[in-house]
C-alpha positions in Angstrom: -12.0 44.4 16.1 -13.9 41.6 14.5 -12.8 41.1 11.1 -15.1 40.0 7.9 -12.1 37.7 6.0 -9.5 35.9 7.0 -6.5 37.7 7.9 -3.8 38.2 6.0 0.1 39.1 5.9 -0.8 42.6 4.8 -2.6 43.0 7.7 -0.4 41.5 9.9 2.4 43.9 8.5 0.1 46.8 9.2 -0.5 45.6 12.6 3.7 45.0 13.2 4.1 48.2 11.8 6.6 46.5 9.0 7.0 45.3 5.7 4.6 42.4 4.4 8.1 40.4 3.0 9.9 40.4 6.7 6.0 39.2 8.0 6.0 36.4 5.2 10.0 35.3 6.1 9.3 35.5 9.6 5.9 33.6 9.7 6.8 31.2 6.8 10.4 30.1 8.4 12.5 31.5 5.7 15.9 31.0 6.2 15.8 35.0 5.4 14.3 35.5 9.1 17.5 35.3 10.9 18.2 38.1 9.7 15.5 39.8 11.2 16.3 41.1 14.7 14.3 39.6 17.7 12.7 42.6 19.0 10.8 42.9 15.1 10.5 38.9 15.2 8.2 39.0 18.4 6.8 42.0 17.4 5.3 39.9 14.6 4.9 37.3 16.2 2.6 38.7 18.8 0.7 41.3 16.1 -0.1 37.2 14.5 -1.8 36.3 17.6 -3.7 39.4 18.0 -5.3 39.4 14.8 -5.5 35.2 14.8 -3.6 35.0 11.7 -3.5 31.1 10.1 -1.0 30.5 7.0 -2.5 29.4 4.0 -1.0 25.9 4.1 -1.7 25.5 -0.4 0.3 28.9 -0.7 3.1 28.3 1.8 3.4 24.8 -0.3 3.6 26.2 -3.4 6.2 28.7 -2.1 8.3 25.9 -1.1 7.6 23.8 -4.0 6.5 21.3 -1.6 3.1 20.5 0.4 4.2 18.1 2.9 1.7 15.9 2.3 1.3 12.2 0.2 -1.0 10.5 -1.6 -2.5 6.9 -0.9 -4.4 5.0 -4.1 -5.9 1.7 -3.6 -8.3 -0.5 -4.9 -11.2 -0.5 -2.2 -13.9 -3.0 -3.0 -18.0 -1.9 -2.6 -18.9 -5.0 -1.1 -16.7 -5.5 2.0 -14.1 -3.8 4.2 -10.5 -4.1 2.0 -8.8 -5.6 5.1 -5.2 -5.8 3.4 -5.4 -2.0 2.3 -6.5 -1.0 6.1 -3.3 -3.0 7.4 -0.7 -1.6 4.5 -3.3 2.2 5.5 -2.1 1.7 9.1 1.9 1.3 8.4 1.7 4.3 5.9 -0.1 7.0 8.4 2.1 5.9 11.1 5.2 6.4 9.0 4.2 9.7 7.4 3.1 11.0 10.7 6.9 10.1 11.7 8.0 12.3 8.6 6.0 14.8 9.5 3.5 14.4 6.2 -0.4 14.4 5.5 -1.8 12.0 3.8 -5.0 12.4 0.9 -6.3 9.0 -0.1 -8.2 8.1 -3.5 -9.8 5.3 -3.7 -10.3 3.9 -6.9 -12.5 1.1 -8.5 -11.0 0.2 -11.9 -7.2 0.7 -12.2 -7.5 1.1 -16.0 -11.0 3.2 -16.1 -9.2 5.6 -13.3 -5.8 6.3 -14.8 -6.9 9.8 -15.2 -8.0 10.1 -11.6 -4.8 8.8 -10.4 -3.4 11.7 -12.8 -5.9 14.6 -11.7 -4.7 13.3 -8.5 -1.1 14.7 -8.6 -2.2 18.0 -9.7 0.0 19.8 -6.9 -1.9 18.7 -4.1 0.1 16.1 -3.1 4.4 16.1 -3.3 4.2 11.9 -4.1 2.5 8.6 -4.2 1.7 5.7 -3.0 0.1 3.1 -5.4 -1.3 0.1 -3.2 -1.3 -2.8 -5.5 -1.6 -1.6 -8.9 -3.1 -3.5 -11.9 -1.5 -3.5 -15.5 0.6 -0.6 -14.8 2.6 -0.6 -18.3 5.6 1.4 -18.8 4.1 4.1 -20.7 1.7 4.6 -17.9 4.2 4.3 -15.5 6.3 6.8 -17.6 3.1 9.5 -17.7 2.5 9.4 -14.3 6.4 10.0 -13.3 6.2 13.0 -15.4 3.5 14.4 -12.4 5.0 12.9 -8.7 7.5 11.1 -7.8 5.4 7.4 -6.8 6.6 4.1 -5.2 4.1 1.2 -5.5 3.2 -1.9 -3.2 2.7 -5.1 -4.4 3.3 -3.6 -7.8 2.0 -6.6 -10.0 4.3 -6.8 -12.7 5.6 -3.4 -12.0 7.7 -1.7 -14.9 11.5 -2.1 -14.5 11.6 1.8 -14.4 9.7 1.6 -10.9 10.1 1.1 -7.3 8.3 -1.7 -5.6 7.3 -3.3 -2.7 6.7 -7.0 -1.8 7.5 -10.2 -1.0 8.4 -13.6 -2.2 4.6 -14.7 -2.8 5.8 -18.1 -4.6 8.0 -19.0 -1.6 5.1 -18.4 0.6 2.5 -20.1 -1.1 5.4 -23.0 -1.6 5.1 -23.3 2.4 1.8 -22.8 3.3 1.6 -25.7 0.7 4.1 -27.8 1.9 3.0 -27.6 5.4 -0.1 -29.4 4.5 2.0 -31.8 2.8 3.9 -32.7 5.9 0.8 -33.2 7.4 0.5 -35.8 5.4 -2.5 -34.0 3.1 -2.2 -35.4 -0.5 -5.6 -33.9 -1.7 -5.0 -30.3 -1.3 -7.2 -27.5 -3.2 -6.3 -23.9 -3.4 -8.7 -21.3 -3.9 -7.0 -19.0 -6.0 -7.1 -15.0 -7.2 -8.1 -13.1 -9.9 -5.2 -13.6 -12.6 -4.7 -10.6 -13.4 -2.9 -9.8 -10.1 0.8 -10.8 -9.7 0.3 -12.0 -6.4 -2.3 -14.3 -7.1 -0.5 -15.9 -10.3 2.9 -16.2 -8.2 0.6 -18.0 -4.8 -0.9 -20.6 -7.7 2.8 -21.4 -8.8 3.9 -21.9 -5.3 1.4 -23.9 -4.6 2.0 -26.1 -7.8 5.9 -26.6 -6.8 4.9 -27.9 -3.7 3.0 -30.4 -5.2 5.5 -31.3 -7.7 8.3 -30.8 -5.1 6.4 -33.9 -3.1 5.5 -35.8 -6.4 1.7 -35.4 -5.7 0.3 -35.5 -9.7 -1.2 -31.6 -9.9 -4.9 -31.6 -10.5 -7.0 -29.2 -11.8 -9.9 -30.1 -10.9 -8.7 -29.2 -6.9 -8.2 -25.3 -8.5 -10.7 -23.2 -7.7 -10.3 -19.6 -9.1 -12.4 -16.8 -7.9 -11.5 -13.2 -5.9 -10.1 -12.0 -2.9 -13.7 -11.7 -1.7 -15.4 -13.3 1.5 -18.6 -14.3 -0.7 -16.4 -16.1 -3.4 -14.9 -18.0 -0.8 -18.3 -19.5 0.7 -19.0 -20.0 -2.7 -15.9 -21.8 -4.0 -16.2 -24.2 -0.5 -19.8 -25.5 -1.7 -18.8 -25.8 -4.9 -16.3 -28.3 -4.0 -18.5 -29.9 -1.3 -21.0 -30.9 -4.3 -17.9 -31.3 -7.2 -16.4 -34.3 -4.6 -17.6 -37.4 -3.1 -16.1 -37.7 0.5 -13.7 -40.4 -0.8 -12.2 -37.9 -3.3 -12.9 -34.8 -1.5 -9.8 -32.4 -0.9 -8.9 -33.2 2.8 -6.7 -29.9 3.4 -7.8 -26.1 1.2 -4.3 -23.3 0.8 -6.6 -19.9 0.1 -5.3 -16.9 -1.4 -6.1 -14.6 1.5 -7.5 -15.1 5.0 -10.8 -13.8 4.2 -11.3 -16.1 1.6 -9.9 -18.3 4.4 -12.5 -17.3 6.8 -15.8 -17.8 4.9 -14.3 -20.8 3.3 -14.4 -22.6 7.4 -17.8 -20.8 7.6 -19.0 -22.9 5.0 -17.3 -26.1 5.7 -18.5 -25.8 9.1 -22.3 -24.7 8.2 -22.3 -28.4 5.9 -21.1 -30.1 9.2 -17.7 -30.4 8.0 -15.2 -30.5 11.0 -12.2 -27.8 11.2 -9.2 -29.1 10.9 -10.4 -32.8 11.7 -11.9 -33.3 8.5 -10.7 -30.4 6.5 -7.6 -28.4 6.7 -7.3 -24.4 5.9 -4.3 -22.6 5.2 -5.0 -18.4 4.5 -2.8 -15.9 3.4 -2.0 -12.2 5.2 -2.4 -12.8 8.8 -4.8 -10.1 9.5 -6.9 -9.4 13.0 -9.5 -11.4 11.1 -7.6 -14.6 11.2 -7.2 -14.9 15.2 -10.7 -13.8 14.8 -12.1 -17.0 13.7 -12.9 -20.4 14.8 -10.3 -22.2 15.0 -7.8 -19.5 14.4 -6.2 -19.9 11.2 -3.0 -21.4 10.5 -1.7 -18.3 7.5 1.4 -17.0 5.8 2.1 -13.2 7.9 3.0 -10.4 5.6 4.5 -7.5 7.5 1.4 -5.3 5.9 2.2 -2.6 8.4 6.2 -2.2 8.1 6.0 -2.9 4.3 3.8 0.6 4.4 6.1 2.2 6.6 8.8 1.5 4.3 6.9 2.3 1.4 6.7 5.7 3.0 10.5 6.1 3.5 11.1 5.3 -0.1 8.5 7.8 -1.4 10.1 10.3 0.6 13.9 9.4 -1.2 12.3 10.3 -4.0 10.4 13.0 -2.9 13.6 14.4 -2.4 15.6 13.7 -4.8 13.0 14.8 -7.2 13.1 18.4 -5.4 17.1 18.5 -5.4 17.1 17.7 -8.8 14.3 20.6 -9.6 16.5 23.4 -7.1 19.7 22.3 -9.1 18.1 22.4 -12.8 16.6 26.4 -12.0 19.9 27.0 -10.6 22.2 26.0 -14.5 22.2 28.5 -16.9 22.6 26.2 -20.2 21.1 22.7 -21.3 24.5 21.7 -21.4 25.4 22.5 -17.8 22.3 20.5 -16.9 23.1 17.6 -18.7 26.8 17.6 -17.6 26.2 18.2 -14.0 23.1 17.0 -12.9 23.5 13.7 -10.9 21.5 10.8 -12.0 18.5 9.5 -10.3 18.8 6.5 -8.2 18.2 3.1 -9.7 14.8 1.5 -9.7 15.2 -0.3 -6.5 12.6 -3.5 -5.6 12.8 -4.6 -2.2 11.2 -8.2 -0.7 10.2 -8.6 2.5 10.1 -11.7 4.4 7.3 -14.0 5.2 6.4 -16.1 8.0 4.1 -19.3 8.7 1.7 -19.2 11.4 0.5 -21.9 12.7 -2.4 -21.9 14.3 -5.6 -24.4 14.8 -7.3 -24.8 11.6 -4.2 -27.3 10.3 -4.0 -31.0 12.0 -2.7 -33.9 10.7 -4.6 -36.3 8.7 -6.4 -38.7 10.6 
């Protein structure tokens, strides 16, 4: 019989011949259903077949107080593919696919314009979140949101202390990639730094500023070039110094904040004739595809982009379920002070770093 709306339990009870509840426990994998024999079980069972019967996935969720699936927010810029989002993308889908999760992505393009985005967000939809590098996150925001999902971030930039967050040591890093240049025996080296308001970017511009002082080479500001994460910046920022230095001053080894920056920065050295690594040096930061992509490859500092989102995952999913035991075991107390006197405390904020690694690769030489 061809049928004008999707089925339903009802009519799969009518069909089984039983009650709609033993269809829902049955179908739904209540923990009721074993106590349904197996004879009524297939007879369900098969009734669901004939009539082509699909569980509404939203009402099974709410049922369950849970909709097995997360959600991903990132900063994704207009103008070019966010490389660093699509590596930390990959480690997150592979790691909820392991946990059995879907995942919902909002992309975002102003972290304070879309606070209420990120709220509408986690309007049931979605059991938790994953906040991919987060700007000016304050505690009273970070309070707000908690009061919707459970959330973890990534690269939190100066996450609250009531948070949990994901990164590395980005001062260490930047401290090598610095230093390598320096025992290369580069004494002019410029960075190309990041937007300040990012963490990340600050903490990279320190690092780089220790190594200098770690060497005794006199800092000079003149060899800072601050700008974005973007490609375009980063032709920019190289032609800027090409016409700020005479050759006999010009920086003779560049440490930029990310690999594409990286990237468009040899682009531009090259297109003004400027030989890679013979004349110039160039350190990135990330170790994407892009930066075997180039020519030469770039020498970079690796972040584990991939396994820092898998783990990302696995601590969203702690608190995922914490958050739920907590829920079951507050319905289940009769009086405030029963709730208060047994409910177990959360776990502690928890802030993990991951290590780093220098790559070296042929865009670094020593200076001639």
């Amino acid at each position: 019989m061809r049928r004008s709306s999707a089925t339903t339990l009802y009519d799969v009870a009518q069909e089984a011949g039983v009650a709609t509840i033993t269809v829902s426990v049955v179908l739904n994998g209540s923990k009721s259903a074993t106590r349904v024999s197996d004879t009524t079980r297939e007879r369900i069972v098969e009734a669901a077949k004939r009539l082509n019967y699909r569980p509404n996935g939203a009402a099974r969720g709410l049922s369950r107080s849970r909709m097995d699936t997360i959600g991903v927010v990132g900063l994704i810029e207009s103008k070019s593919v966010n490389l660093y989002f699509l590596d930390v993308l990959t480690g997150i889908l592979s790691a909820a696919a392991r946990h059995n999760q879907n995942t919902t992505i909002l992309p975002i393009n102003d972290w304070r314009a879309d606070e209420n985005r990120v709220l509408q967000f986690c309007d049931g939809r979605i059991d938790g979140l994953i906040l991919v590098a987060p700007v000016s996150l304050t505690p009273e925001s970070a309070e707000r949101l908690l009061r919707y999902t459970p959330y973890v971030m990534l690269h939190g930039n100066d996450a609250p202390s009531n948070t949990d967050d994901l990164d590395i040591d980005n001062e260490g890093a930047a401290f090598a990639a610095t230093k390598h240049l320096i025992d290369l025996s580069h004494r002019r080296i410029a960075h190309f730094a990041g937007p300040m308001q990012f963490q990340g970017p600050r903490q990279r511009l320190n690092g780089y500023y220790k190594a200098l002082d770690h060497a005794g080479i006199a800092r000079d500001e003149s060899y800072v070039f601050h700008g974005d994460f973007m490609g375009e910046t980063g032709k920019a920022r190289a032609s800027e110094m090409l016409s700020r230095f005479h050759s006999s001053e010009r920086p003779t080894a560049v440490f930029c904040v990310n690999d594409v920056v990286a990237c468009a920065c040899i682009e531009e050295l090259t297109a003004n004739g400027i030989s890679i690594p013979d004349q110039i040096s160039v350190v990135g930061f990330d170790d994407g595809p892009i930066a075997r992509m180039t020519n030469p490859q770039l020498t970079t500092i690796r972040q584990p982009l991939n396994d820092m989102g898998q783990h990302a995952v696995d601590r969203l999913m702690f608190r995922i379920n914490e958050s739920l035991s907590q829920s079951r075991g507050t319905r289940s107390l009769s009086s405030d002070s029963e709730r208060s006197n047994q409910m177990s405390p959360l776990a502690e904020p928890h802030l993990q770093i991951f290590p780093y690694q220098l790559i070296v690769r042929k865009s670094t030489s020593r200076v001639s």
